[in-house]
N, C-alpha and C positions, 0 to 999 in steps of 0.2 A: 663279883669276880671270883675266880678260884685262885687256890691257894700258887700255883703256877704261876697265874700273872700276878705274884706281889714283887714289889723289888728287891736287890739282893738287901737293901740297908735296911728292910722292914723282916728278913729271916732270922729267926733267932740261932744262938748258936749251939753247934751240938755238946751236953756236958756243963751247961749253962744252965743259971736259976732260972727259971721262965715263969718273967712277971706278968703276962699280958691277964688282966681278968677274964674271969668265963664272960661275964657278958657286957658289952661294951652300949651301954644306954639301952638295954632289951633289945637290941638290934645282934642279930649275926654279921660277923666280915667277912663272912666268905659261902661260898657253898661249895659242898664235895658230890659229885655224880647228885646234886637234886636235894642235896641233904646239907642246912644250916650247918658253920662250924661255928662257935662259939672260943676255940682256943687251939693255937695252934700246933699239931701231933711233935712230938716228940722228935721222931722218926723222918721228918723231912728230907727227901732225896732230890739235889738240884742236880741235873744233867753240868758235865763239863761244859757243851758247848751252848748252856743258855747264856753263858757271857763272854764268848767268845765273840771280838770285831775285827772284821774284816779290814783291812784297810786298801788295796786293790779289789777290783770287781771289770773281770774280763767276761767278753761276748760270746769266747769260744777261742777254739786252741790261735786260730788265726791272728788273734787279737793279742792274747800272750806273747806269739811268736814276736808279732809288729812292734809290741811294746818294746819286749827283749834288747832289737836291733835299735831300736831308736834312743832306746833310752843313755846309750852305750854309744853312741854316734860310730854304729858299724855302715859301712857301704852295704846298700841292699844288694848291689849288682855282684859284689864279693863279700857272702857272710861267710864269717869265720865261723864254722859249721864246731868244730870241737865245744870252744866256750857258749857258743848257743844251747848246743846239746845238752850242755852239761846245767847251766843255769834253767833251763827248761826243765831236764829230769829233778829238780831240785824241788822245785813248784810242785811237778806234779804227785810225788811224795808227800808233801805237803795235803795235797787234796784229796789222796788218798787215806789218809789216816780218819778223815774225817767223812767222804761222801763218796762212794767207790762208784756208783751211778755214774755222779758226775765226772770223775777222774778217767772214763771210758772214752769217752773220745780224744782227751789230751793225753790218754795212752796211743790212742792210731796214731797221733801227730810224731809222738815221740819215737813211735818204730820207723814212721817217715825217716825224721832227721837221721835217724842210727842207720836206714840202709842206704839214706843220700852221705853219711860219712863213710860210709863201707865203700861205697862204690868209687869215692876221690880214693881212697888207698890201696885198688885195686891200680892195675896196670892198663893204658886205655890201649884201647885196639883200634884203629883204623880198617873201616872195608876198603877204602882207595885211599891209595899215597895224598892225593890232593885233598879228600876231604879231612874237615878237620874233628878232631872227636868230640861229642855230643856232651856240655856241661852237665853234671847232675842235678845242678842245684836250680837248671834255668825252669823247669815246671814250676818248682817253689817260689822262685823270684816272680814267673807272673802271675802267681795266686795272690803272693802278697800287696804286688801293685796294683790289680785290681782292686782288693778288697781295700788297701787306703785309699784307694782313689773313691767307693763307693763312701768312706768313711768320712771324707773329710766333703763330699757331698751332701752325708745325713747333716752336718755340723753346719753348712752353710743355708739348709732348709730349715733347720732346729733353729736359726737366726733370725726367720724370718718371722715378722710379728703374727701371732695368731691369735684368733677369734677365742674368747671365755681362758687365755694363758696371760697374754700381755693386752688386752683389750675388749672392750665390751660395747654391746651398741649401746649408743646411747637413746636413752627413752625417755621422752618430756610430757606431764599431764597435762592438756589441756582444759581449763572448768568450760564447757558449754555454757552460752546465755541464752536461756530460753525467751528472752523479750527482741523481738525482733524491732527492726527501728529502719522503717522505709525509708528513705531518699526523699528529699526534697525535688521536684519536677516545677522545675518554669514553662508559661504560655513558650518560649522562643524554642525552649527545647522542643518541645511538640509540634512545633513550627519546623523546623531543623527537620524531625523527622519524618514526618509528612513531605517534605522537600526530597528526601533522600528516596523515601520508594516511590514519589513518583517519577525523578530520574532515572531509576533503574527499570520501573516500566516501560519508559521511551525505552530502553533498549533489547527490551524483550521485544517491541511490538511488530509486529507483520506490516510492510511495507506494498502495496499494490501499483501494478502500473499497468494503467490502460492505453489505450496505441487509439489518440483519435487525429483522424485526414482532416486535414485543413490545407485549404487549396489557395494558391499567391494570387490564382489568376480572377477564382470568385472574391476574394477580397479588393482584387486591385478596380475589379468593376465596381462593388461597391462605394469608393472613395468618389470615381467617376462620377455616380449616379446622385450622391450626396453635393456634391460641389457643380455639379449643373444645376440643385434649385437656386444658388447662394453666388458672389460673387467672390468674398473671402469666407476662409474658414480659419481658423486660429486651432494652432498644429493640434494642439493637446487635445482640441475637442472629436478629431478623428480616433478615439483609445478610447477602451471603456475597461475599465479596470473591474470591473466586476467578473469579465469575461476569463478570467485569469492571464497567466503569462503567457501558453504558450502563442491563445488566439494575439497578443500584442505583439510579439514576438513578428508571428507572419502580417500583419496587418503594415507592420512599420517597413518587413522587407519591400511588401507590396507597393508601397508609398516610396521605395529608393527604386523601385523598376519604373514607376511612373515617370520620375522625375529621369530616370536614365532615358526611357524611351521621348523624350520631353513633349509630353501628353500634360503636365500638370509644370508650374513653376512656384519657388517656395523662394519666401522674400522677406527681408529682414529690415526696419528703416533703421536701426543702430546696431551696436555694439548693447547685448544684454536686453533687445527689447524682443517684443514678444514676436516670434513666428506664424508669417501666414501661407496661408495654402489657397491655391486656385488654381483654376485652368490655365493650360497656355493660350497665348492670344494664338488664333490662325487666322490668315490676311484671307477675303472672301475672295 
């Protein structure tokens, strides 16, 4: 560190014995432009304002202004433009003595206010009877509403939690286990799933329909030709289930057109007993 950044309570004073050793464990405390000091010069010059504290700290003139009126619980829509003025130019005096840079724009503010008071103690002039004459102070009023209104917008965003200020993601180590450890699998599971795709199969699969003629009237001859060798024939044995449905289907219509055209009679001895089929009788 140099000799600059020591603190006031480690400077010696001027006119004072000065005890410090030349060398403090063979080590330097300090360095000057690159070069070891071993003891501190004599001649030490601390600037006024290395201990000079601020105790306010404004954005800009606007901000002083704001504080001014508020602090003071003046009406914004009616500042008392004298004692502003004057508590303003007091500050900036102030800022001046010390940073003339910085006291340059709180100087424009201040010739603001002094020709916005020039102008209330002039005389107003009206261009028409009816209108009314133009406040001075009303540009200033809506600079300052704007800017508290952005102000008290930063403070309500500056509230809001943020990421690496009020909060951090949170990060968890996980240890990987490199020993893998398979599942247990039963016969039924395997069963289960072998069931499952081949249900889904059935619903993929392609569905065909062929168109085949079958005729009531070659069947119903049939039945005919079958029961002219025989005297009864017991129902069931006219179906052949081999043939599929449809041929059963027209086969049985066949067999209610016989019976309607009463070429055949179908005969029952009870309740539940077995059905026969035969010709009808015709008288010679």
């Amino acid at each position: 560190m140099t000799t600059s950044e020591l603190p006031s309570s480690e400077l010696p004073l001027v006119g004072a014995v000065d005890s410090t050793p030349d060398v403090v464990d063979g080590m330097a405390f300090a360095r000057l432009y690159g070069e070891p000091l071993f003891k501190l010069p004599n001649d030490l010059y601390i600037p006024p304002d290395a201990l000079e504290v601020f105790l306010e700290a404004f954005e800009g003139p606007l901000d002083l202004l704001l504080y001014l009126i508020r602090k003071q619980n003046f009406n914004i829509l009616d500042i008392p433009m004298a004692q502003v003025t004057l508590q303003y130019l007091k500050y900036v005096d102030q800022i001046r003595e010390h940073n003339l840079e910085l006291a340059a724009e709180y100087l424009l503010m201040a010739a603001m206010l002094i020709e916005i008071k020039s102008r209330m103690l002039l005389p107003s002039t009206k261009s028409n009877a009816e209108d009314e004459a133009e406040d001075p102070r009303a540009e200033l009023v809506r600079r300052l509403l704007e800017y508290e209104q952005m102000k008290l917008a930063a403070y309500d965003l500056n509230a809001i939690p943020q990421l690496g200020r009020d909060f951090l993601h949170a990060q968890v180590f996980v240890e990987q286990n490199t020993v893998l450890h398979w599942p247990h699998v039963e016969i039924a599971d395997i069963q289960a799933a072998w069931a499952d795709i081949m249900k889904r199969a059935t619903l993929v699969a392609h569905h065909k329909i062929s168109r085949e003629e079958l005729s009531v009237r070659e069947h119903m001859s049939g039945i005919l030709r079958k029961l002219q060798s025989t005297k009864f024939v017991e129902f069931s044995e006219l179906f052949d289930p081999s043939r599929g449905a449809p041929v059963l289907v027209v086969n049985f219509v066949a067999l209610l057109e016989l019976a309607k055209e009463t070429l055949i009679e179908i005969t029952q001895a009870e309740a539940f007993a077995p059905i026969y089929v035969r010709l009808a009788y015709s008288p010679v």
